[in-house]
N, C-alpha and C positions, 0 to 999 in steps of 0.2 A: 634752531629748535630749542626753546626754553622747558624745562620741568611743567609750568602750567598747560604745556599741550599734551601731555601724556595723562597730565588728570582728567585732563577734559576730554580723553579718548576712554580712560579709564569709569568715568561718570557718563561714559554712554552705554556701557555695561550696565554697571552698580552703582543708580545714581544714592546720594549720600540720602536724598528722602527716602529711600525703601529701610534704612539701617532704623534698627530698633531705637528706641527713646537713649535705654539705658548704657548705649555703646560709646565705643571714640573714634571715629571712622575719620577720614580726610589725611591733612595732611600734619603730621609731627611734629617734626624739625626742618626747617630748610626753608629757602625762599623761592615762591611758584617763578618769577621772574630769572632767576640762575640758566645760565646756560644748558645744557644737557649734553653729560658726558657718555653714561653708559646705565643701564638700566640691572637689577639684580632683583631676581623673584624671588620669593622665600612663603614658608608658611608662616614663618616665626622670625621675629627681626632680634637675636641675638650679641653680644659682643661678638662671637666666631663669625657671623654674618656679617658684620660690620668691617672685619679685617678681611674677608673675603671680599667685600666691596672693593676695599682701598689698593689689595691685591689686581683687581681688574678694572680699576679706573672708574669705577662705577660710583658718581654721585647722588643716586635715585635707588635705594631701595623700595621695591613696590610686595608689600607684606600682606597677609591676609589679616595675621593676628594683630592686633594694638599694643605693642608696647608699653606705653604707655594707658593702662585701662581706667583707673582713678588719679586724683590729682596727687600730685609731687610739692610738698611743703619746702624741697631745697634739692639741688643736685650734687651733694656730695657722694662720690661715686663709689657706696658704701655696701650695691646690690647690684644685682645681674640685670634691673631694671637702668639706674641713675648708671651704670658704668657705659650701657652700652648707650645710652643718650648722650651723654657728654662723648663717648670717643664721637660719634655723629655728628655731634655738633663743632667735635677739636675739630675735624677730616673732612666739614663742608659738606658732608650727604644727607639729604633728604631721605626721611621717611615718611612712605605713605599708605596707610591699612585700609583694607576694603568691607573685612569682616560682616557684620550680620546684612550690609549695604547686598554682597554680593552672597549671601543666605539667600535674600529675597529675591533676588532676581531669577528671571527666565534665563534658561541654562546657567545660574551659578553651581552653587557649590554640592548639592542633592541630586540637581540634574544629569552632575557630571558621575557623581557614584550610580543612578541609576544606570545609565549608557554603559560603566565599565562592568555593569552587569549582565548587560545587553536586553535590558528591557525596551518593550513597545507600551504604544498609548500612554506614554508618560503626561500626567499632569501634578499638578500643585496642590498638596497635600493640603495645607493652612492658607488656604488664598487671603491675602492681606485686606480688611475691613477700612472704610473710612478713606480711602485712597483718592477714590476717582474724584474731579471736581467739575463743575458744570459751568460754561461762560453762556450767557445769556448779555443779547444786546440788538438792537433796534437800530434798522438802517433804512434809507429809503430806496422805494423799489426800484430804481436807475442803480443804485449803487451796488444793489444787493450781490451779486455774482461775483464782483471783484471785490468784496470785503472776504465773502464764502470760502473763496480760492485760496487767497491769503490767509486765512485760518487753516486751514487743509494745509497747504504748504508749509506752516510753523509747526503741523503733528498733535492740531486738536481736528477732535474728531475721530480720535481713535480708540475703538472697544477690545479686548481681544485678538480672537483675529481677524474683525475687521474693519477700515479703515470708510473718511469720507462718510461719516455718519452726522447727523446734523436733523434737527428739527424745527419747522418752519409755520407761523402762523401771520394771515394777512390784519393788519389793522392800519388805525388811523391814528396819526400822532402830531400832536401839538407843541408849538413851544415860541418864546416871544423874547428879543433879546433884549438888554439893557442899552444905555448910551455908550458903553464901553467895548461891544461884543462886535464881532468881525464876521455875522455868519455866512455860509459859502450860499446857502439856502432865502431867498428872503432879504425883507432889509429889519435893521436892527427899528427897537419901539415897535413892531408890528407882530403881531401875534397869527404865526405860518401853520397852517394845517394841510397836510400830506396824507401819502399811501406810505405808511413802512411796513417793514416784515421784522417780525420777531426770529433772533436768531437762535438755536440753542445750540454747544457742542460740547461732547466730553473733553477732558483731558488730564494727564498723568502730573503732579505736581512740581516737579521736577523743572519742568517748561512754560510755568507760568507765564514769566518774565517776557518770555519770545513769544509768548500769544500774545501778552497785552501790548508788547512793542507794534506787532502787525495787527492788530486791532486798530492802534490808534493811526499808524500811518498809512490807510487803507480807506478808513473811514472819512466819510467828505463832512464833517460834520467839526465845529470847534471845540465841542466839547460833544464828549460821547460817552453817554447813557449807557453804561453797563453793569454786570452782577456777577460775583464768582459766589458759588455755594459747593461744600462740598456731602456730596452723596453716604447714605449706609451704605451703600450695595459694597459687594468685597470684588476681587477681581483677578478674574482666576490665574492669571498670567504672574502674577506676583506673591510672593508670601513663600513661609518656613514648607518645608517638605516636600518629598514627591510621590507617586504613586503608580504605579506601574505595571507592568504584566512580561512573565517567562513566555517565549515563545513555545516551550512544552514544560507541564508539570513535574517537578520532581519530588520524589519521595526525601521525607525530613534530614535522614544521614548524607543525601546526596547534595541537597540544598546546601547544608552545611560546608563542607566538604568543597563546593563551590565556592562558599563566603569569604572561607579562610584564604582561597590560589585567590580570588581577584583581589584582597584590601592586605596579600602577603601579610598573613599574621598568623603564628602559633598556635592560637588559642581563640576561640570565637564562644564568650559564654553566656547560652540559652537557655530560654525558661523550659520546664516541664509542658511542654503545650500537648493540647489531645486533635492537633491536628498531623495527620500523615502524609499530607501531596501539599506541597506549595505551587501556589501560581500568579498569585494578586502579591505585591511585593511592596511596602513601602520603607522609604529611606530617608533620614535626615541626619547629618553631617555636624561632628559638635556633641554636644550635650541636649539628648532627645526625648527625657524620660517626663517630658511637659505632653509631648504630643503622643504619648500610647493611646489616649482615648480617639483621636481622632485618627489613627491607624486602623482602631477597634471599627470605627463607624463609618471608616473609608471599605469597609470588609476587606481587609488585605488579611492576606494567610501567613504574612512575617514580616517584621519591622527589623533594620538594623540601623543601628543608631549608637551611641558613646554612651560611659558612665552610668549606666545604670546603678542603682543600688540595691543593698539586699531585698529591700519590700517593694521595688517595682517590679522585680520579676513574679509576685505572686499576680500580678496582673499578666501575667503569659501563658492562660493556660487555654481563651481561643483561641490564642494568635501565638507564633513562635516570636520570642525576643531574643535578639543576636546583639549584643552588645561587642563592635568589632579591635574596641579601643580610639580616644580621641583623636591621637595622632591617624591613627588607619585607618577612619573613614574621612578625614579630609587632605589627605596625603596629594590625591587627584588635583588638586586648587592649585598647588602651583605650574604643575604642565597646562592647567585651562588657563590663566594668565599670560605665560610665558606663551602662550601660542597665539593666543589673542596681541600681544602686543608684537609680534615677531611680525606679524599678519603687517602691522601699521608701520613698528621702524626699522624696517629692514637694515633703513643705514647707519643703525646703533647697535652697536653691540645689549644684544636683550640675555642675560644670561639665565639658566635656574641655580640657586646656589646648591653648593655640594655639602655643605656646612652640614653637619647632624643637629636637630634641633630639638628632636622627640625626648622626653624629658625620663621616659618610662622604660625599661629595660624587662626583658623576660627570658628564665633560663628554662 
């Protein structure tokens, strides 16, 4: 078992397309080809993390946070950033962050604080824009089913929840080969006219590659005519946020009071809002005071989310603001990893680190 199969289990979660422009998601330090020794979860990949690693044999830290978030001019190990990269790289362990990758993802990091909420009808608060992309390509009607298949089978063709979706129109296509051209159709210099079918299907970008792989080895054609375009439409499976529903209403002290036991924190501070009964519930993980408006217009009766500052909360007075602290609403992230991967390598030692990494103290 090499470290690149853990990514590549890891990127079927959160693949590294859904992560924001501005993030550093993948892989850190270390080489995807290394062996694999032991795997170590974390929120935060720290030096204390790092000697926890080395502790347990573990040369795969799998982190949410990026260590490394802007670029390093020199590694002299002068900060809590460069030291714990160089011990990484003295000690041979890979790091690798999943961050806003696995924000966007279905069940990541939102999905998992709604659940520990015990909300229902959970969807995607900011479903992510500009995503989906469209293969379009022309086959001839003999061929047409087994190219179809083979698209299906690679994972285009998939909308939401549902799969094997595909649009099809009858025409007629021409084309005439050169003295060089091999075609399977026809003889070459003569100019072939057929029945083809226009093919269309969605697909997640991520998977390109293995559609146009099976595109091209599917198709009886030597060269073959095709288009990838990508769509506005957004897509609700994907994107920052969640949104949710209590299975019964609670009044604002009692809501509260809930917030604090599930995300174990002290203190939970909310806006003056003039709502009395929560029931519509949305949550984002992180630093969340971008999406209040789309909490507003999702009509949720309370948003909890990180970092707020003083002048967001004057935006809390339809909707309650629970600011639960950064570390405390995505706390959850590394039990959802560590579970997820315990699921695939059983025969690895998959740990969660015990390391304290939360930066913030409260008396």
């Amino acid at each position: 078992m090499k470290i690149k199969d853990v990514i590549e289990y890891l990127e079927v979660l959160a693949p590294r397309f859904y992560a924001e422009d501005f993030d550093n998601t993948g892989l850190l330090t270390g080489e995807k080809t290394t062996a694999l020794k032991g795997i170590l979860v974390t929120l935060d990949c720290l030096e204390n993390v790092v000697d926890e690693a080395i502790e347990n044999d573990c040369n795969l830290i799998v982190s949410f946070h990026p260590i490394i978030f802007s670029g390093l001019k020199h590694l002299q190990p002068n900060d809590y950033v460069r030291k714990t990269i160089v011990k990484a790289i003295k000690n041979d362990i890979a790091i690798y962050a999943t961050h806003t990758a696995l924000d966007n993802a279905k069940d990541g990091v939102s999905y998992r604080m709604a659940r520990e909420m015990g909300l229902k009808n959970i969807k995607t608060l900011i479903p992510k824009s500009q995503l989906i992309k469209k293969l379009t390509t022309y086959v001839p009607v003999d061929a047409f089913e087994k190219v179809k298949e083979a698209l299906f089978a690679a994972g285009a063709g998939k909308l939401g929840n549902y799969s094997e979706c595909s649009f099809t129109t009858l025409g007629t296509g021409t084309f005439k080969g050169n003295e060089e051209s091999n075609p399977q159709i026809g003889q070459r210099l003569e100019r072939k006219t057929l029945k083809e079918k226009s093919l269309s299907l969605t697909f997640l970008p991520h998977l390109e590659n293995v559609i146009k792989a099976a595109l091209m080895a599917s198709h009886p054609y030597e060269e073959v005519s095709y288009e990838v375009s990508t769509l506005e439409n957004s897509y609700q499976n994907i994107g920052m946020g969640v949104i949710g529903e209590l299975n019964d209403s609670l009044i604002v002290p009692d809501f509260l009071e809930k917030t604090k036991s599930v995300f174990k924190t002290g203190v939970v501070r909310s806006s003056l809002s003039r709502k009395r009964e929560i029931k519509k519930v949305a949550l984002l993980g992180g630093s969340g005071a971008f999406a209040i408006k789309n909490a507003l217009q999702a009509g949720a009766d309370a948003y909890i989310t990180a970092d707020l500052k003083y002048h967001d909360f004057f935006q809390g007075q339809d909707i309650l603001l629970c600011d639960v602290g950064h570390y405390e609403s995505e706390q959850f992230t590394k039990n959802l990893l560590h579970e997820y991967l315990r699921e695939k390598f059983s025969n690895f030692a998959v740990l969660c680190a015990q390391a304290r990494t939360n930066p913030v103290n409260y008396f």
